[in-house]
C-alpha positions in Angstrom: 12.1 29.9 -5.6 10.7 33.4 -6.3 13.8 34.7 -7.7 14.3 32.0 -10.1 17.4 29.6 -8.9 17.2 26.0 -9.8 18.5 24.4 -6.8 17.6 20.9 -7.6 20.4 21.4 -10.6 22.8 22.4 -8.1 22.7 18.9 -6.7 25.5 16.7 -7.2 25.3 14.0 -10.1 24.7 10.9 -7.8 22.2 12.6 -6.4 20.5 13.7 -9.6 21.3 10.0 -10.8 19.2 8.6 -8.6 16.2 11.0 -9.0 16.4 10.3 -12.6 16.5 6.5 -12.6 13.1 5.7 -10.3 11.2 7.9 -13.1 9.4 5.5 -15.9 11.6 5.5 -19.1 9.9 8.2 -21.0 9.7 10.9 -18.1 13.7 10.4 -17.3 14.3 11.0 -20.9 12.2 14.5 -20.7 13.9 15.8 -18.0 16.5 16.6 -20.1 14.9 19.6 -21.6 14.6 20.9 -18.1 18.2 22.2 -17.9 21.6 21.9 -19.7 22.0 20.6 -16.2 19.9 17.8 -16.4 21.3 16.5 -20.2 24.3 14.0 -19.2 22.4 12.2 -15.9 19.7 10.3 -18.0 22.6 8.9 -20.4 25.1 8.0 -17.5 22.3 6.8 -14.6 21.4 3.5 -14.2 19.0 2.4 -16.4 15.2 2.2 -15.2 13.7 0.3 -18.6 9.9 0.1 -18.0 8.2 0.6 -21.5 4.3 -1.7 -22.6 5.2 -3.4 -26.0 2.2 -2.8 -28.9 3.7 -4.9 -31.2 6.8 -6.4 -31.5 9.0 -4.4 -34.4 7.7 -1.1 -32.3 8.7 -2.9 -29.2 12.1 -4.2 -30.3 12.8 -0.6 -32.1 12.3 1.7 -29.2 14.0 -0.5 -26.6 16.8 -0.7 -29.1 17.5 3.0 -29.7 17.6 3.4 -26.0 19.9 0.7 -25.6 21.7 2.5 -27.6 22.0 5.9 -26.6 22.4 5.0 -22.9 26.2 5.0 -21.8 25.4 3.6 -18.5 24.5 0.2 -16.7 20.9 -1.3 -16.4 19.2 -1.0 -13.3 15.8 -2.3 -13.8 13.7 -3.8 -16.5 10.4 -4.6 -16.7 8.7 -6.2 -19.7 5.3 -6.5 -20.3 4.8 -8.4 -23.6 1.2 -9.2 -24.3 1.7 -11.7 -27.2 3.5 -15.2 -27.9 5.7 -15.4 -24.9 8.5 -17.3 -27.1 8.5 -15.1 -30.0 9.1 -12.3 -27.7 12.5 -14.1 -26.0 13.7 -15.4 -28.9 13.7 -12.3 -31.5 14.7 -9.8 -28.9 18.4 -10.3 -28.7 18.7 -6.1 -27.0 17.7 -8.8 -24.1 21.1 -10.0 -23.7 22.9 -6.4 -24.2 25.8 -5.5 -22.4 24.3 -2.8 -20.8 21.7 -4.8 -19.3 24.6 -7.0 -17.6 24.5 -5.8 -14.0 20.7 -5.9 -14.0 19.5 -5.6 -10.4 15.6 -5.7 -10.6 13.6 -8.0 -13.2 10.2 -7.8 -13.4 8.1 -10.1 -16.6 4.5 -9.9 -16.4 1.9 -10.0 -20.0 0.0 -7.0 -21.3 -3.5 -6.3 -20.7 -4.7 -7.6 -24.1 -4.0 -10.9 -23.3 -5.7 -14.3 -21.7 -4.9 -14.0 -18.3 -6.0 -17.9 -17.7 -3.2 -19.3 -19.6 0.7 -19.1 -18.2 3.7 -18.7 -21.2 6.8 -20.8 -20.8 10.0 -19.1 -18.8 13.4 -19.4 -20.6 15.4 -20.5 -18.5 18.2 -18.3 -19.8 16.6 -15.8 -18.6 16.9 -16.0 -15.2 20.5 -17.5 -15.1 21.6 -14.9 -17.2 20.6 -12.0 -14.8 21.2 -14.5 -11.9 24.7 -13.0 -10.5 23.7 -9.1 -9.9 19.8 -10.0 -9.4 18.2 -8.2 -5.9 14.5 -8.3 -7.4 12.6 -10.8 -9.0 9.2 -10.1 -10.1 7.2 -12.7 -12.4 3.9 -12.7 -13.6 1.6 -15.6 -15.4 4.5 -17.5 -16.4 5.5 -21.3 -16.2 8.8 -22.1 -14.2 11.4 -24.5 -16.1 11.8 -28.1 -14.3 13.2 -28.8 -11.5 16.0 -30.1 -13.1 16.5 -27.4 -15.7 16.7 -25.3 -12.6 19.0 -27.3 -10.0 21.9 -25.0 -11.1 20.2 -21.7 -10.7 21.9 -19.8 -7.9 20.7 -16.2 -7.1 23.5 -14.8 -4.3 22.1 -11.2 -3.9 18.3 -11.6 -4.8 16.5 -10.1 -1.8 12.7 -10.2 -3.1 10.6 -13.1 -5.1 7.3 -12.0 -6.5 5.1 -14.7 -7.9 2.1 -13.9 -9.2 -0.1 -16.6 -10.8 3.0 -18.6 -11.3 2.9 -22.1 -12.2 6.1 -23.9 -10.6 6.3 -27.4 -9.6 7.4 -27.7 -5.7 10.8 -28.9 -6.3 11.3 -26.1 -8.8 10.4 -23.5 -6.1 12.1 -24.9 -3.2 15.4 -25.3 -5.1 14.7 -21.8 -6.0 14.6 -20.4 -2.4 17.8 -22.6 -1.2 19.5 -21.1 -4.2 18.9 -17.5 -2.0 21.2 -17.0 0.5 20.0 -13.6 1.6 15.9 -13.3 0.5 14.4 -11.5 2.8 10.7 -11.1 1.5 8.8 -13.8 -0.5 5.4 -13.2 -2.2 3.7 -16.4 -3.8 0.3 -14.6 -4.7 -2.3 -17.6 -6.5 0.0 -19.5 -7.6 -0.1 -23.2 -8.9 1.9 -26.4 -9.3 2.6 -27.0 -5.9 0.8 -28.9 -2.8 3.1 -27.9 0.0 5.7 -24.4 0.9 8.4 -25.3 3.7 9.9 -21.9 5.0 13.6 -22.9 6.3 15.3 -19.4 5.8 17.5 -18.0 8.3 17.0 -14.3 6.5 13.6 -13.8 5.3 11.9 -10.6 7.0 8.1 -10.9 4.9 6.3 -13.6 3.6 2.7 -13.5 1.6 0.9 -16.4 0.3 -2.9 -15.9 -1.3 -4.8 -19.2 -2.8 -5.1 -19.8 -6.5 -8.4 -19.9 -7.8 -9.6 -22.9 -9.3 -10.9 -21.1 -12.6 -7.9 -20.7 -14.2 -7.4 -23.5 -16.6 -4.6 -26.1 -15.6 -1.7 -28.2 -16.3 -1.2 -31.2 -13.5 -3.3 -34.1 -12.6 -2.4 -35.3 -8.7 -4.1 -37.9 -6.6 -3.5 -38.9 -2.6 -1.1 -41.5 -1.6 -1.5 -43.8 1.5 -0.5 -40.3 3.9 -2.9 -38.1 2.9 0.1 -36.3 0.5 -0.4 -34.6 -2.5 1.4 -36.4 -6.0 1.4 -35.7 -9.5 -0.2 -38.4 -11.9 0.5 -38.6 -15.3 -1.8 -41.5 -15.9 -4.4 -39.1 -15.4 -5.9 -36.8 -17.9 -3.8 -33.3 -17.1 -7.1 -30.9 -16.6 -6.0 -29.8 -12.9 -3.6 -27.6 -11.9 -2.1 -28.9 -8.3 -2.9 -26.0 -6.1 -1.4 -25.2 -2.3 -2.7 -28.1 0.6 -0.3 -26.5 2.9 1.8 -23.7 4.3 4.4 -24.6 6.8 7.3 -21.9 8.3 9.5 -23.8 10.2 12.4 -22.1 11.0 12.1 -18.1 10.4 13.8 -16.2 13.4 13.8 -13.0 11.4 9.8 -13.5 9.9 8.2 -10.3 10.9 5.6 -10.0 8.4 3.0 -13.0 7.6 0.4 -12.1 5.0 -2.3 -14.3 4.2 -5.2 -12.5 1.8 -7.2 -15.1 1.4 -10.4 -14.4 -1.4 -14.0 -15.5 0.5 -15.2 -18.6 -0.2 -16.8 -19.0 -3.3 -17.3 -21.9 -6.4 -14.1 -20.9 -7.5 -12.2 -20.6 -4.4 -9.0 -22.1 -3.2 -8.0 -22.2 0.7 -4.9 -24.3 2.3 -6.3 -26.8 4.7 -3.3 -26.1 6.6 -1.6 -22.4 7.8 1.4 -23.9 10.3 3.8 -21.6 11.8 6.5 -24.0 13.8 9.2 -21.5 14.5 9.0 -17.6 14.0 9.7 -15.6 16.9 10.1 -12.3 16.1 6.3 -12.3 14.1 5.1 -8.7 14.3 2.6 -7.9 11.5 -0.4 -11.0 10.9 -3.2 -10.7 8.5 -5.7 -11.5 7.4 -7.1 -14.1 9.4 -10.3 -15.5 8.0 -12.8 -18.8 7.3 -11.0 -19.1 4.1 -8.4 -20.5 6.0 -9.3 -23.9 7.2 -6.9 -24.2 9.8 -4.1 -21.8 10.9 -1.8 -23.4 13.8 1.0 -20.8 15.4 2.8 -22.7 17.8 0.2 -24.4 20.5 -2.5 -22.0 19.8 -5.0 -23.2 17.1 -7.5 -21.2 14.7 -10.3 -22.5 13.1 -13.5 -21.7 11.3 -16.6 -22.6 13.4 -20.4 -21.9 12.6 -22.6 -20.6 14.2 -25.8 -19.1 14.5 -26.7 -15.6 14.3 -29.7 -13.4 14.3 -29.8 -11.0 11.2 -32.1 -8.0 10.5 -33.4 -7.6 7.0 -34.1 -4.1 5.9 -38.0 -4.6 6.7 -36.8 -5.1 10.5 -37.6 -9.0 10.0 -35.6 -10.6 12.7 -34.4 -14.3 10.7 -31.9 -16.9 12.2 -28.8 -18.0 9.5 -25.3 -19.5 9.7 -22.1 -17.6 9.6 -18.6 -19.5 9.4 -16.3 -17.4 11.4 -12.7 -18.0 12.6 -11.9 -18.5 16.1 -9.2 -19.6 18.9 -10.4 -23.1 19.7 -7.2 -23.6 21.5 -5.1 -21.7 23.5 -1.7 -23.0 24.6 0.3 -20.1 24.3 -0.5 -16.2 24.0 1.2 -14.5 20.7 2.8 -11.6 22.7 5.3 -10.6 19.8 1.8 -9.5 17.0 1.7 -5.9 17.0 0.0 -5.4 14.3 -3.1 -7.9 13.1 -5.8 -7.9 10.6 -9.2 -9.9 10.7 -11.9 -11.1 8.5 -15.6 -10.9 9.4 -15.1 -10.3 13.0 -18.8 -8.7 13.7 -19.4 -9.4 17.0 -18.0 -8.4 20.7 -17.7 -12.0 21.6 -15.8 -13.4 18.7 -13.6 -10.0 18.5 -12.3 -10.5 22.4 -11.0 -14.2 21.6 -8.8 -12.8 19.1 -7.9 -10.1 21.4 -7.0 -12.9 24.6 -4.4 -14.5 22.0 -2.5 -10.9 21.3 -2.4 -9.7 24.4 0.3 -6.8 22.9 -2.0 -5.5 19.7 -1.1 -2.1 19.1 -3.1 -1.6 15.7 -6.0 -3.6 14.7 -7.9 -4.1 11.2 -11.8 -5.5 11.3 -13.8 -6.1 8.1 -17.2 -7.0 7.8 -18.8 -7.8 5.1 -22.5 -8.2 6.9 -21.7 -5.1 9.0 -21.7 -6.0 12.8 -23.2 -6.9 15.6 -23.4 -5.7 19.3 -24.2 -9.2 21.0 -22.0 -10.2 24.4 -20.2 -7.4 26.4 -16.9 -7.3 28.0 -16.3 -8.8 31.0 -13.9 -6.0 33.1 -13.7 -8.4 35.9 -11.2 -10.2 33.5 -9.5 -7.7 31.9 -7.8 -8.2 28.5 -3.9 -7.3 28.5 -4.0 -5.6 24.8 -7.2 -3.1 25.7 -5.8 -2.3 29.2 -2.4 -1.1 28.4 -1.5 -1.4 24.0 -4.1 -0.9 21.7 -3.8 2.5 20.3 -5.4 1.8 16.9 -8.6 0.1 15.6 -10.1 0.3 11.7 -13.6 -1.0 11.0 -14.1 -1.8 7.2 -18.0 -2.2 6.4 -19.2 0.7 9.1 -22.4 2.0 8.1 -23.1 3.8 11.1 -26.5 1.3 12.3 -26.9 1.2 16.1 -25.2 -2.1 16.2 -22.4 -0.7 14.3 -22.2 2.3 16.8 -22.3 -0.3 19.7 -19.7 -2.5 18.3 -17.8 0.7 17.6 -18.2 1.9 21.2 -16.4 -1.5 23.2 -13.1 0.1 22.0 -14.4 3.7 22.6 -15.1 2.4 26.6 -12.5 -0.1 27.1 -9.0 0.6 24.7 -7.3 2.8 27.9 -5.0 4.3 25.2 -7.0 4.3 22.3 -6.1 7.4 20.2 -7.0 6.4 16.5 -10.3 4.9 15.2 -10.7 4.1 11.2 -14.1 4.0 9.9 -14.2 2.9 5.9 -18.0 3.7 4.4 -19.0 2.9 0.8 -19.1 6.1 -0.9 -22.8 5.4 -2.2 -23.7 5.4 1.6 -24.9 8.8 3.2 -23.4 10.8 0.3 -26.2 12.9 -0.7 -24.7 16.6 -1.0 -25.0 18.4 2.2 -25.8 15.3 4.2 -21.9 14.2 4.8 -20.9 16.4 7.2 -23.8 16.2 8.9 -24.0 12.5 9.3 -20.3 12.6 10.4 -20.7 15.0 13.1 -23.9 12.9 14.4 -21.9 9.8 14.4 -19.3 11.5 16.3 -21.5 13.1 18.6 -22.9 9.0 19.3 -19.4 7.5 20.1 -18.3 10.4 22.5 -19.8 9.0 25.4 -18.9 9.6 29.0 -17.4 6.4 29.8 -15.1 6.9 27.7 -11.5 4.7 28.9 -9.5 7.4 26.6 -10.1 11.2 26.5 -8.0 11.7 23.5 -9.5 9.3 20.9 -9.8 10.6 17.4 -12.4 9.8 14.7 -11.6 9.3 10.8 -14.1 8.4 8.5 -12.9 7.5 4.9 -15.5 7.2 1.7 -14.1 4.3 -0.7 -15.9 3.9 -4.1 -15.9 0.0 -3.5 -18.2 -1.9 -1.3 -16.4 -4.5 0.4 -12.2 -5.1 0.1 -10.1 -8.7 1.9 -8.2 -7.0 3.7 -5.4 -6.1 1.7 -4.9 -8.1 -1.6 -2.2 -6.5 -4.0 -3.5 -6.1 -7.6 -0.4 -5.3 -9.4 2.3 -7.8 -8.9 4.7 -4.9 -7.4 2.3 -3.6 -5.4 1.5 -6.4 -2.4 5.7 -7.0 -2.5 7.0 -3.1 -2.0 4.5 -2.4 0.9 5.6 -5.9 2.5 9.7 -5.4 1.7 9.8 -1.6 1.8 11.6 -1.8 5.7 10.0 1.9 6.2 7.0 0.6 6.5 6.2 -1.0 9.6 2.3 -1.1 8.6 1.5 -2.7 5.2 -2.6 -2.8 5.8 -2.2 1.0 6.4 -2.0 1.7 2.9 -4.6 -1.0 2.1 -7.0 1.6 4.6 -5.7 4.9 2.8 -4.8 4.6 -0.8 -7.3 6.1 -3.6 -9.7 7.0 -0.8 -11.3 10.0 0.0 -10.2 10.9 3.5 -13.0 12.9 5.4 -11.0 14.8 8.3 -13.1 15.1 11.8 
């Protein structure tokens, strides 16, 4: 304020409390040279313990002395240990301090020095003694107890799992999610050790699964038995790591949010050969639907990659004939009226966008990304309107834009058909038509080519975004907090809209 009062320190303590404990560690201890105000929170707050460990008598020291000179209970720890994983659990013993007793987030993942190939064993002390107050679980490149070890393991307030290169056998993690009577967002991001995930939860709300890539090294050997079912065989020489055959959600009534970022194929690429969704009838949020997946089955309506042929330009305007494998209805039982918001894969042409579009009849916001930019070929056929463009989409983001006349054209079908279109994303690589002076000026001609008469809504607007990075899967979470929050954070009823915004340079229009 201009005459100087510190309202913020007239705030009552709980209030204060919780400002101070979702700072890292070292900025909630500064704030308490900010006011004689501020002095007693940090010490009587909950605990938010986030510190990166050099080496271990540095480590165990600092943690120690704040240990120490906090009065009040833990909140959240996170530890990020980038050497021998038992070492670190067994000479730590500030790991089972009082004050870290009504622990309600945990989050283990190794420091950046170390070989992210290789997973360290998980105490299973660990987990059972947080296991009573836990309501977040986040655990990165680490190796899950047995099943056995684990049969016990009951978490009754634990409301998010975040897996992140994970290797846990399927019994392990299935015993694990019984043991959760109230989980309402599960992330399982390239993880290994199991062939199949059943989803039987009468609570969960979110649910992201991504492949594992075969490059990391591996600990299980499996065959096929007379079904066509994954099994483990120790007869074999263990070089393979069992990866995911095969997602099935059976029974979700409260599933709102299915993720699927699936990496392009590639000679390191994993895929399921099966997506199934039996039972989830409140889906809202669906994404991102690609050929990496080989098969994706919702109900009676099936998805699968099909190939065909398309003509490509080169840059010397040589027309040449190649192969694309792009995903696809190939059957149609039922329409998925409940998606509102979905995201697709290499979607680059009219014909192959409004097959997606007959199956969501009720899309309000739509994500497209193109690696080969896109095509114009096929129009729409108004004598058979589809449901979504007539009377819901309000929404659409094109990922890969470059601004070519068959991008403009592709561009344009929503500009003359989306009735209530108010909303188009364009994402350019920041390389692309950024000469200085020339922006603004290529903007305003690219507007200037999408305003067109025919236009089915006059109040459409035009955002063009520059991103440093060619090409993104639509959204893949780097950070193993990062894909959970935006998928569990119930405020957010769009995940891939941060995927669109963050670290970008937004160019208003």
């Amino acid at each position: 304020m201009d005459d100087g009062e510190d309202l913020i320190s007239t705030l009552p303590d709980c209030l204060l409390g919780e400002i101070v404990t979702r700072l890292p560690t070292a900025d909630a201890v500064r704030v308490q040279v900010l006011s004689t105000r501020w002095r007693h929170i940090w010490r009587s707050c909950p605990l938010n313990l986030d510190l990166r460990s050099t080496n271990h008598r540095d480590y165990n020291r600092r943690v120690s002395s704040i240990l120490a000179a906090h009065t009040g209970s833990g909140r959240r720890l996170k530890i990020e240990w980038p050497h021998n994983s038992g070492e670190f659990y067994n000479n730590n013993s500030w790991l089972w301090s009082p004050v870290l007793n009504g622990l309600q987030e945990l989050e283990i993942e190794p420091g950046y020095d170390r070989n992210w190939n290789n997973t360290s064993p998980l105490p299973e002390r660990v987990l059972f003694h947080f296991a009573s107050t836990l309501l977040i679980l986040r655990i990165g490149y680490h190796t899950f107890p047995s099943a056995a070890a684990m049969a016990s393991l009951r978490l009754p307030h634990l409301e998010l799992i975040s897996f992140c290169c994970v290797d846990i056998s399927e019994g392990t993690l299935h015993g694990v999610l019984a043991g959760c009577p109230v989980l309402k967002t599960l992330v399982l991001n390239s993880c290994t050790g199991f062939a199949t995930v059943r989803i039987n939860s009468p609570t969960i709300t979110g649910f992201a699964i991504s492949p594992a890539d075969s490059s990391r090294t591996n600990n299980y050997s499996y065959d096929y038995d007379s079904d066509d079912h994954y099994y483990e065989n120790p007869r074999v020489n263990q070089t393979v790591r069992l990866t995911t055959s095969q997602v099935i959600i059976e029974d979700a009534p409260l599933l709102e949010k299915l993720l699927v970022p699936c990496r392009r194929r590639s000679a390191t690429a994993e895929s399921f050969r099966l997506l199934r969704v039996v039972s989830a009838p409140r889906l809202r949020v669906l994404g991102s639907l690609s050929s990496a997946i080989p098969k994706l089955q919702i109900g009676g309506t099936v998805f699968e990659p099909t190939t065909r042929c398309v003509n490509h330009v080169r840059p010397d305007s040589v027309i040449i004939k190649e192969k694309r494998l792009l995903m696809q209805a190939v059957m149609l039982a039922t329409t998925l009226r409940t998606v509102k918001i979905l995201a697709l894969e290499d979607v680059d042409s009219v014909d192959v966008l409004t097959n997606f579009l007959k199956c969501f009849p009720c899309l309000h916001k739509l994500y497209i990304s193109a690696s080969r930019g896109f095509r114009s070929a096929a129009s729409y056929d108004k004598q058979n309107p589809i449901e979504c463009l007539e009377h819901h989409l309000k929404m659409v983001a094109l990922d890969g834009y470059e601004g070519k006349r068959t991008h403009v054209k592709f561009a344009k079908f929503f500009v003359r058909n989306a009735r209530l279109l108010e909303l188009m994303k364009f994402r350019i690589f920041r390389n692309y038509h950024c000469e200085p002076g020339t922006t603004k000026e290529w903007i305003a001609d690219q507007q200037r080519q999408l305003h067109v008469r025919s236009m089915a809504s006059r109040h459409v607007k035009f955002h063009f975004v520059h991103d440093a990075r060619y090409y993104q899967v639509v959204y893949c979470g780097e950070d193993i907090s990062d894909l959970s929050e935006h998928i569990h954070d119930s405020s957010r009823d769009d995940p891939f809209d941060q995927w669109f915004e963050s670290e970008k340079e937004a160019l208003a229009c």
